[in-house]
N, C-alpha and C positions, 0 to 999 in steps of 0.2 A: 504494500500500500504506500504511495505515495502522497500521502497526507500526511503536513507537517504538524501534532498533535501537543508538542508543549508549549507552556505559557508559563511568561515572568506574572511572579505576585503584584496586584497594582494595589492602589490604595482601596480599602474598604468602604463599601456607599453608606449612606446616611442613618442604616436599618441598625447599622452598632449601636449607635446609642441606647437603640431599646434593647440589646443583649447586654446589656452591664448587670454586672452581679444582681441579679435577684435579693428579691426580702424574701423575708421567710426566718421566726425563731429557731431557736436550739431548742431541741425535742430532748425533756430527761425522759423519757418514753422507754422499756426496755425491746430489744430487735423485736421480738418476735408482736408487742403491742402496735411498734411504729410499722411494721408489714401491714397490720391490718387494719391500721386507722380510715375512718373514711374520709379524702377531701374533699371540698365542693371545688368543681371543676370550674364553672362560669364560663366567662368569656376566654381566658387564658389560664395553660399550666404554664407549673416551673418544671425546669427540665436543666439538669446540670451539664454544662461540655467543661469537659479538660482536655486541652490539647495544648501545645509547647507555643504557649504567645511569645516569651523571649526565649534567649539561649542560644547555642548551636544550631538545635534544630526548628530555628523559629521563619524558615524558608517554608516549612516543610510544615508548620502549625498555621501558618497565613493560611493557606489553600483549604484546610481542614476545616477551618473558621468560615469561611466565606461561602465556602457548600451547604454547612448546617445552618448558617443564617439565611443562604438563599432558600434553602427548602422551607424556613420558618416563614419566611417572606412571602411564601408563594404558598403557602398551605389555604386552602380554597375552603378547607371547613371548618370547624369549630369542635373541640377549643383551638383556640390559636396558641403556640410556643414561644413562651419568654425562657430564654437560658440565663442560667446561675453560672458564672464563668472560671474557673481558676484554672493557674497556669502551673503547665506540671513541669518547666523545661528540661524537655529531654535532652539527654545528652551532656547538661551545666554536671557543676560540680556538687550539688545535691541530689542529684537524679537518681534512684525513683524517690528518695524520701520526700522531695517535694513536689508528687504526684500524692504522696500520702497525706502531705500534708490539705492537699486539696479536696481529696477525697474526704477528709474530716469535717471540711469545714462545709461541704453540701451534704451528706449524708446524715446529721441531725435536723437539719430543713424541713419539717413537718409537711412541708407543702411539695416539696421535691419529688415527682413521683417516677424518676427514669432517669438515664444517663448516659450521654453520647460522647467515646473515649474512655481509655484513655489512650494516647497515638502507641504508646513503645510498647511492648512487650513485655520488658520489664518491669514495667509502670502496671502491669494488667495483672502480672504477679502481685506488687507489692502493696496496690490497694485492692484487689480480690477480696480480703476479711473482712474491709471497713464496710466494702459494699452488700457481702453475704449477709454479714452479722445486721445491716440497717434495712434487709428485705429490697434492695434496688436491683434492677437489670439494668447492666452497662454494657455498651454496644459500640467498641472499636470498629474503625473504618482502617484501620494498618496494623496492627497486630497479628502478624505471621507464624509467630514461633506453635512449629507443630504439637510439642507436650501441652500446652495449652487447652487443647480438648480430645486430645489423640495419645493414646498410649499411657499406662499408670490412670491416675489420678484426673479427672478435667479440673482447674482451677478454681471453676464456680459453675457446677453443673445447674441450669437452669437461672442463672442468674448472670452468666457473661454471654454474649456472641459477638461474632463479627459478622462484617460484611465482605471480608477478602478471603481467599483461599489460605490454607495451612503452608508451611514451608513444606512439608511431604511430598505437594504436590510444584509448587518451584521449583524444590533443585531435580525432580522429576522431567521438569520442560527445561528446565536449563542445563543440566546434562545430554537430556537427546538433543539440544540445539548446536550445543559444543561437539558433540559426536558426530552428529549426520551435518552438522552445516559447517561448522566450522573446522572440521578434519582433525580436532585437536590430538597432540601423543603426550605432550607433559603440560598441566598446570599446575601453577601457583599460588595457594590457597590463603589468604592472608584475613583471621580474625578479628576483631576488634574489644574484642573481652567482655561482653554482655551475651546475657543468657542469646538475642537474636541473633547477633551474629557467630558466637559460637556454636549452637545449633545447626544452623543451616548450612556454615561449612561443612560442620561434620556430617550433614547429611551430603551433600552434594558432594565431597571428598568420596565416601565411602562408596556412591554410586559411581564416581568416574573409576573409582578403582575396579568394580566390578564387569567395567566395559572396557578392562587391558588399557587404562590409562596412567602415567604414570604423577605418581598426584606429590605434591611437599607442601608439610602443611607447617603456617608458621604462624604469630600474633603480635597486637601493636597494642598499646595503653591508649587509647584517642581522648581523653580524658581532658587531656593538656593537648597543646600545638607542637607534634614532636617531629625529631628531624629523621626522615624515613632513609638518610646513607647507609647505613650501614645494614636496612631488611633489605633495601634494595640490591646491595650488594652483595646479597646472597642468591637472587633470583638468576638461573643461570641464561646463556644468551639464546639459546635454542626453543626457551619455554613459548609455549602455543598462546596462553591466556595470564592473565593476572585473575585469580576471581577475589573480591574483594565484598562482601553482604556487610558493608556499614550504612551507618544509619547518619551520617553526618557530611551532607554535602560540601562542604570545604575543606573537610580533612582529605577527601579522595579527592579533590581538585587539587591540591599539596602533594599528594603524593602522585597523579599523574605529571604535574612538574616536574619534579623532582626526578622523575622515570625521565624524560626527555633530558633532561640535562646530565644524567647519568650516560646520558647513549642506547636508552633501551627502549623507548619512544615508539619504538615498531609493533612490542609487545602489545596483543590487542588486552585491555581492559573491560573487564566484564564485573557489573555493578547486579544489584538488587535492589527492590520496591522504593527504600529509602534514598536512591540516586538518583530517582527519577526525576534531576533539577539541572539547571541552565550552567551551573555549577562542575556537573559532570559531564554534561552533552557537550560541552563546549570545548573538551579539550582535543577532538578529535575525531575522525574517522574510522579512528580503533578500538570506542568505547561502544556496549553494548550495553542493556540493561534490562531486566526483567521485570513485570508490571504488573500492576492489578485488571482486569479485565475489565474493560469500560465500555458502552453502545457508542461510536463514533458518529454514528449516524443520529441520535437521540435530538429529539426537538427541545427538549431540558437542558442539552449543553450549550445548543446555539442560547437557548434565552440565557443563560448564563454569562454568554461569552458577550452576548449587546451589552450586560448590563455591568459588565467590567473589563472595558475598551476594547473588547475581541479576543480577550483571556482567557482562557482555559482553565488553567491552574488545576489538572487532570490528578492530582496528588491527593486532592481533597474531594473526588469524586464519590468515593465510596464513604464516605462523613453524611453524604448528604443521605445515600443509600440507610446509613446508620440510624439518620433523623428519622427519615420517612415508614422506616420499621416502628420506631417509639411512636412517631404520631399517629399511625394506623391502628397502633392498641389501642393509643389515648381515643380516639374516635370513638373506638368501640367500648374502651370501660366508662366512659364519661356520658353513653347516651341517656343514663337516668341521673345526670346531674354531678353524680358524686362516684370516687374512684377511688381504690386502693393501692401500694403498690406490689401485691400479691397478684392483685386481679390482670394489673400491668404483664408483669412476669407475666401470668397463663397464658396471656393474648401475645404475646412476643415470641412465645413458644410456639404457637399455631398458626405464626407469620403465613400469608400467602401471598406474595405481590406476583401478577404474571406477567408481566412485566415492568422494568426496573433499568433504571441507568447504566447498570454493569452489562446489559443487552442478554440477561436468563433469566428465567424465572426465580423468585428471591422468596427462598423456604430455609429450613433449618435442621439439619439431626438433632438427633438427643443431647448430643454433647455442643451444640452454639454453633457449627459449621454452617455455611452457606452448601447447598448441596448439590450445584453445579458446579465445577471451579475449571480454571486451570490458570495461568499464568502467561501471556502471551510475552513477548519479546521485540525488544526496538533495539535499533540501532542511531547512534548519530550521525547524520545527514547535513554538513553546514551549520553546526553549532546544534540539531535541533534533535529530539527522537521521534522517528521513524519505524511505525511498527512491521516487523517482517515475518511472524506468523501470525 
């Protein structure tokens, strides 16, 4: 496909101001009383988002932000969605604890009957409790990480889902992509030290090995702004790919630098969900990157794109998917006025949209999965990504 599909973050329309932190008291209510309180619905709920407004990853929390506020904007029926906002920034030097700390401070909110976010992974582990324990269903639109709802334990069965596919099935498309498309014999696996990216290396390591590739796997603190000489120069000259699943678009912009000025510049770069920015596409004709699955075609992203100067911001699509799952319950627990958020949860669980932004039908397993998935693939094209399955 020759359709150029990313977008720079622009400034935010007018609609923010009414997403500022919500009211709403501190409930001494114990979990299982504040599940079952009833609210009156009225004209508008509150509805909590966390996503990375500053930080590292605050490229990547703009887009998140602007989808759930456009689908609030745009929501045609009643109640209408006021969001309670806190910022989790992923990636800073409190992360996830101050995801947890956000999570605290909406989940005693009496009135708060849902939750969209939180972006990282990490961040989905670490306020998981606050959200179990206060009866909320939280509903990531970029949360990958496969043990999340697959294999052992799911995190918060019946109380978390997403709107993206698992990492199981990523390095699943991005290994056959590596293999049949890109011919590769050795990559070069490069960590970042959180449960996301550690995960999904290891999964995508383990499968390239299983298709006779030759794999070295190694990791980076990204924490801090570090100097990548010396990983780099262990990457030998022959290697086929870099694969790199960070979640922080300037650190992999740094270290594509730093690869060119090294002399290794040839090496194609291959990124995941969280590189999907102007950041990484921009270094080159050798950067690939794996996505969330999105309708190209969708009459919701054109209105999108009018109403923020022809933007995409394609990062934050599945946020909006996230909103429009919560407001489909609220619709339906709210048509006798008054709602719980137990009754939330049941109706989130029995999600049916048949169509949906991501371009599948948008249901759920038992365990929070979306239950169409796959992970398509772009490439950079002149600074831009370029989906090519």
């Amino acid at each position: 496909m020759k359709k150029s599909i990313f977008a720079l973050p622009v400034a935010a329309f007018a609609f923010m101001a009414f997403l500022a932190a919500g009211s709403g008291g501190a409930s001494t209510q114990s979990p299982k009383a504040a599940s079952t309180q009833l609210i009156r619905c009225g004209g508008t709920v509150t509805v909590g988002l966390l996503y990375p407004k500053t930080g590292p990853a605050a490229s990547l929390g703009k887009p998140q932000f602007d989808w759930a506020a456009f689908y609030a904007s745009t929501k045609k029926t009643k109640p209408k969605m006021k969001f309670r906002v806190a910022d989790t920034q992923l990636g800073g030097p409190q992360s996830p604890a101050q995801a947890v700390t956000g999570a605290q401070a909406i989940a005693p909110s009496s009135n708060v009957l849902g939750v969209v976010g939180p972006a990282g992974s990490q961040e989905v582990v670490a306020t998981a409790p606050v959200f179990r324990n206060a009866g909320l269903t939280f509903i990531s639109g970029s949360a990958t990480r496969t043990t999340l709802t697959i294999g052992g334990t799911p995190v918060a069965r019946g109380y978390f889902y997403r709107t993206v596919p698992p990492d199981a099935q990523q390095s699943t498309d991005v290994v056959n992509y590596m293999v049949s498309k890109l011919k590769v014999a050795r990559v070069f696996v490069i960590d970042e030290q959180n449960a996301y990216s550690a995960g999904l290396a290891d999964e995508v390591g383990a499968k390239l090995k299983a298709r006779d590739v030759a794999v070295t796997r190694e990791s980076v603190n990204n924490q801090t702004q570090p100097d990548y000489s010396s990983l780099i120069a262990k990457i030998p000259s022959n290697t086929s790919v870099v694969y790199i699943p960070w979640q922080l678009p300037p650190r992999a912009q740094a270290f594509g630098r730093q690869m060119r000025q090294a002399g290794k510049g040839s090496i194609k770069l291959f990124g995941s969900d969280g590189l999907f920015d102007p950041l990484f596409a921009g270094l080159g004709s050798n950067v690939y990157d794996s996505f969330f699955p999105i309708d190209l075609k969708s009459k919701v992203l054109r209105a999108f794109a009018r109403r923020h100067g022809g933007q995409q911001e394609l990062f934050g699509a599945p946020s909006y998917a996230a909103a429009q799952v919560l407001g489909t319950a609220l619709d339906k627990a709210c048509k006798n006025g008054t709602a719980t958020r137990a009754e939330v949860r049941r109706l989130v669980a029995r999600t049916n949209i048949k169509k949906s932004l991501l371009g599948i039908p948008l249901s759920f397993t038992r365990n929070g999965d979306v239950k169409r998935r796959n992970f398509p693939i772009y490439h950079s094209v002149n600074g831009k990504f370029v989906r090519v399955t």
